[in-house]
Every structure is written in C-alpha cells, then in structure tokens.
N, C-alpha and C positions, 0 to 999 in steps of 0.2 A: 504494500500500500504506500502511497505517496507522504513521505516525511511531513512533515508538521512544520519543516522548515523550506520547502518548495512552492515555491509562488506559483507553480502550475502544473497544472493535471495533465497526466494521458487519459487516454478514452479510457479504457482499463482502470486505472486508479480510480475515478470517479466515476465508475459504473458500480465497485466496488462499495464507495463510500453511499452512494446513492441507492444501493444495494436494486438494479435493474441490471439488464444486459448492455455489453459493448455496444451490441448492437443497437439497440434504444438510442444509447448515447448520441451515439452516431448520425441518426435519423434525427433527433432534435436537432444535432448543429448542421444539418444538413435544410434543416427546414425553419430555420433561424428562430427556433425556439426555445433553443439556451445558447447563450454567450460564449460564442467560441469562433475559433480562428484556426485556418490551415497550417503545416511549420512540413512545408515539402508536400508530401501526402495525406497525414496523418492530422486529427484534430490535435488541438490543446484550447485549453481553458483554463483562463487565469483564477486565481483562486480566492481573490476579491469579487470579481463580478460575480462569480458564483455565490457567493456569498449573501451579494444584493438577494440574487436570482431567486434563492432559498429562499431567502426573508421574504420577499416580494412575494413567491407563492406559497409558503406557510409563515405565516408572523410569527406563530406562537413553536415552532421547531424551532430547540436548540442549535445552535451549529458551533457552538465551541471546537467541537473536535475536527473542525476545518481548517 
C-alpha cells in the first residue's frame, strides 16, 4: 500500500485504500470522475485532491489514514 509519506497514488494503491477494483479506478479517471492525471500510460492521483474528492462525496468518512 502506498506510504503515508507519498503525495501520490497508483491505480492499485488507491483501489486498495478505496477498497474497489483497479479497474473501477481506472474507469473513474477515465470518465473524469475522480481527480487524476496520466504519468506515461498509467493513472496517478495526487493524494490531496483525493482527499477533497473523499470529503466532497462522504463528509462524515474519516480519511486520516490518507
């Protein structure tokens, strides 16, 4: 899982944290409905916006552990 000290996700890492599949993941950033960005082929998402992201669609989910 993605350190606690990494400003940014792989698909994986925050499939994981989000506990869905890559592939979900994937479909979201492909259909611009979580916050992310290409690096070559591959998504990443910085782990601020995500953060907004979370908030924004559950207020009351902790996210400390992001």
């Amino acid at each position: 899982m993605a350190s606690s000290k990494k400003k940014v996700f792989k698909t994986s890492d925050l499939a994981r944290f989000l506990k869905v599949s890559p592939d979900e993941i994937s479909y979201w950033a492909r259909k611009g409905q979580i916050p992310a960005y290409k690096e070559g082929r591959q998504w990443r998402f910085k782990r601020s916006d995500i953060k907004k992201w979370v908030k924004k669609r559950e207020p009351s989910l902790s996210i400390t552990n992001l």
